[in-house]
C-alpha positions in Angstrom: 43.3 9.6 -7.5 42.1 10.6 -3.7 38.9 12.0 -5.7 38.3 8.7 -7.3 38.6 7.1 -3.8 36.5 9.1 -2.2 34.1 9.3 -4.7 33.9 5.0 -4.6 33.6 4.9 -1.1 30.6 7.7 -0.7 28.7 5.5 -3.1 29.4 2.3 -1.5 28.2 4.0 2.1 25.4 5.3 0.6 24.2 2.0 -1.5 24.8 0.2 2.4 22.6 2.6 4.2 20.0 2.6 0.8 20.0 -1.5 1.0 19.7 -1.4 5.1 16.8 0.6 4.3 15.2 -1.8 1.8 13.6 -5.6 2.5 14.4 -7.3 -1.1 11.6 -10.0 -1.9 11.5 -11.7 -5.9 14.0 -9.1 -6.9 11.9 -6.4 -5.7 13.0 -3.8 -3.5 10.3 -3.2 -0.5 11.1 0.3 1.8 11.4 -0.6 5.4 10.7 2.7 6.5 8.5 5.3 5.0 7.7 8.9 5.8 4.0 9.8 4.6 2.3 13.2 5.3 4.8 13.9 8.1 4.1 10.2 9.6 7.0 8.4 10.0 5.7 4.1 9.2 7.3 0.6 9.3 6.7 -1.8 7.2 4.4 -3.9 8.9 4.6 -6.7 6.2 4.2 -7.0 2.7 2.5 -10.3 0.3 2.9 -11.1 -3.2 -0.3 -11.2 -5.9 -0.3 -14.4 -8.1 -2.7 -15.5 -10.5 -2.2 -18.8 -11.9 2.0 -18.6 -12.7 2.3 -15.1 -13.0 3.3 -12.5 -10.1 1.5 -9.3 -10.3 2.4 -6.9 -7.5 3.6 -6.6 -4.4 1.0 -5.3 -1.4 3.4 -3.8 1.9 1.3 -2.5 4.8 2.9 0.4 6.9 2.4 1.7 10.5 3.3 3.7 12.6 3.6 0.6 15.3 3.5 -3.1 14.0 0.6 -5.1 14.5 -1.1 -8.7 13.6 -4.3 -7.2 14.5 -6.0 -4.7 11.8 -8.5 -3.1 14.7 -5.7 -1.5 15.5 -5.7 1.4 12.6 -9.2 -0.1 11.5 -10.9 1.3 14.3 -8.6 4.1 15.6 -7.9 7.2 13.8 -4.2 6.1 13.3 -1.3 6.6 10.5 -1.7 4.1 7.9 -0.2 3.0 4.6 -1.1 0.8 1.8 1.8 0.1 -0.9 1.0 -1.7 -4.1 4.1 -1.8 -6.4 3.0 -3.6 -10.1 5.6 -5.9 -11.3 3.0 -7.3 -14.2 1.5 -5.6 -17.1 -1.1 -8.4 -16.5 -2.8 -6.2 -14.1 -5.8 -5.4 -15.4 -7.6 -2.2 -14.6 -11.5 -3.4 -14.7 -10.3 -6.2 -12.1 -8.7 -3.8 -9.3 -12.1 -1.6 -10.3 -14.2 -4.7 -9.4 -12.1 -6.0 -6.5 -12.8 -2.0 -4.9 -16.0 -2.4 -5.4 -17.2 -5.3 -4.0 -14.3 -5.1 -1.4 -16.5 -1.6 -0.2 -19.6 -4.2 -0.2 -17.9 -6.6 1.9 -15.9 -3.9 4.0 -19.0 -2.0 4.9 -21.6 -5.1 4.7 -23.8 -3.8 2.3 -23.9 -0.6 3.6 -22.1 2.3 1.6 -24.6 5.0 1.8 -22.6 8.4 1.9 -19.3 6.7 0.6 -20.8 6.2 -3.2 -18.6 9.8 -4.7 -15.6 8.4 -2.8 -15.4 5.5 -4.0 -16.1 6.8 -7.3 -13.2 8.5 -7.1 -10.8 5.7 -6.1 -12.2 3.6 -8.8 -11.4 6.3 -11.5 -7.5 6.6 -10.2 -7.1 2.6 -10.5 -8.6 2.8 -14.1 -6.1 5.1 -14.7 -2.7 4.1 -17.0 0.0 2.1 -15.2 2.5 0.0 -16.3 5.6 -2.3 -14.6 7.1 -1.0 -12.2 4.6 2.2 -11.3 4.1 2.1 -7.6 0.5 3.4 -5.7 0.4 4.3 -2.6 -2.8 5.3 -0.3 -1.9 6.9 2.7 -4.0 8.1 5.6 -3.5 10.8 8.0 -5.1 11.2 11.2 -4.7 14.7 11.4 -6.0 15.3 8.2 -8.5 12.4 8.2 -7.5 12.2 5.1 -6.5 9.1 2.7 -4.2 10.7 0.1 -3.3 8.9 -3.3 -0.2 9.2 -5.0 1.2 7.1 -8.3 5.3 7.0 -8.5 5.9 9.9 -5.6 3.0 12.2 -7.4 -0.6 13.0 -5.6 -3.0 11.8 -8.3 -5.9 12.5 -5.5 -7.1 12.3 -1.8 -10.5 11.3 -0.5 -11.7 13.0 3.1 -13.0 11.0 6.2 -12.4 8.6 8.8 -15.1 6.4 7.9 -13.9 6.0 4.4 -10.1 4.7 6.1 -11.8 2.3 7.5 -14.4 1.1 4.5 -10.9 0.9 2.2 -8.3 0.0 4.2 -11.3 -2.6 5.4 -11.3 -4.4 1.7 -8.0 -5.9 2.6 -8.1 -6.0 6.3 -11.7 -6.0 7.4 -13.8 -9.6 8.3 -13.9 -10.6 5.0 -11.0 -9.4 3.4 -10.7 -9.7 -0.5 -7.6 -11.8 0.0 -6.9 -14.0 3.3 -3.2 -14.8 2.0 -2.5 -11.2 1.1 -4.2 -10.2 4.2 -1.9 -12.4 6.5 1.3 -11.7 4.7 0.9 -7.8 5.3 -0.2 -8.3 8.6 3.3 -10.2 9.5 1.6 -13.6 10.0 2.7 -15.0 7.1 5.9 -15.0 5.4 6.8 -14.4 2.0 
C-alpha cells in the first residue's frame, strides 16, 4: 500500500513539474524551455498556421534572451531556435518547398549566390515524409555556426554558416517575412 502511494504521488510531481514546463495552446503542448546543442532557449513565442478553417502547425521561436526585435539573433551570431510541430496532415510538402524558396528570395533580396547547395538541402528535408504530430526543429549554434535539423528528437541534417542563419531564420523574421501574423506571434507581439 505505501508503494502504491508513493508510486501516485511521484507521478503526480512529476506530471506538475512536466506541465510547469509546458505552455498548452489548441490542445497542444508547447515546451517553455529547451536545451539545443548545449544552449539553454526560452520560448520567445509561438503562432498558429491556418489556412481557410483548418489549423496546420504550430511555429514557437526560442532564445536564449526574449526579444520583439529579430536583429537581435538576425544579425548577431546568437543561439536560435525554430519549432514547427504539424498538427495537420494537410501540410503539404511542395508548399513548405515553395514557401523556402521564395522566403530565401525575399530574405536575401534576390541575392542567394553561394547559399544555392544549402538550400538545396533544406528543401529536400521538408520534402521528406511527415505526418500529425512529427515535430522539426532547426536550431543554430554560434559556436558551431551551425543550423542543425532534427525531425521528432533525431538529426535528419545540418547546414554550416552564419550567413545561411540569417538567409533562413530571415524567411520568417527578416523585412518581408513570409508571414506578418506568424511573424508577430513568435516574436511575443501578438498573442495566440
Amino acid at each position: 500500500m505505501k508503494k502504491r502511494i508513493f508510486l501516485l504521488l511521484f507521478s503526480s510531481l512529476s506530471l506538475m513539474s512536466y506541465s510547469q514546463n509546458m505552455q498548452v495552446a489548441e490542445n497542444i503542448s508547447i515546451p517553455t524551455k529547451i536545451v539545443s546543442q548545449g544552449d539553454n532557449l526560452d520560448l520567445n513565442g509561438y503562432a498558429l498556421r491556418e489556412a481557410k478553417f483548418y489549423k496546420l502547425y504550430f511555429c514557437s521561436l526560442y532564445l536564449s534572451e526574449k526579444s520583439t526585435d529579430p536583429k537581435v539573433f538576425l544579425d548577431q551570431n546568437k543561439p536560435v531556435a525554430l519549432r514547427f510541430h504539424i498538427i495537420s496532415s494537410l501540410v503539404q510538402r511542395s508548399r513548405w518547398e515553395n514557401t523556402i524558396t521564395q522566403g530565401f528570395q525575399n530574405s536575401t533580396g534576390g541575392n542567394i549566390t553561394g547559399l544555392e547547395s544549402r538550400i538545396e538541402l533544406i528543401k529536400n528535408i521538408v520534402k521528406s515524409e511527415y505526418k500529425d504530430d512529427d515535430i522539426f526543429l532547426f536550431s543554430y549554434s554560434p559556436v558551431k555556426k551551425t543550423t542543425i535539423i532534427y525531425l521528432n528528437d533525431i538529426q535528419v541534417g545540418s547546414v554550416e554558416g552564419e550567413d545561411f542563419k540569417k538567409a533562413f531564420f530571415g524567411i520568417y523574421f527578416g523585412e518581408k517575412p513570409w508571414n506578418q501574423v506568424i511573424k508577430d506571434g513568435m516574436l511575443g507581439i501578438k498573442k495566440f
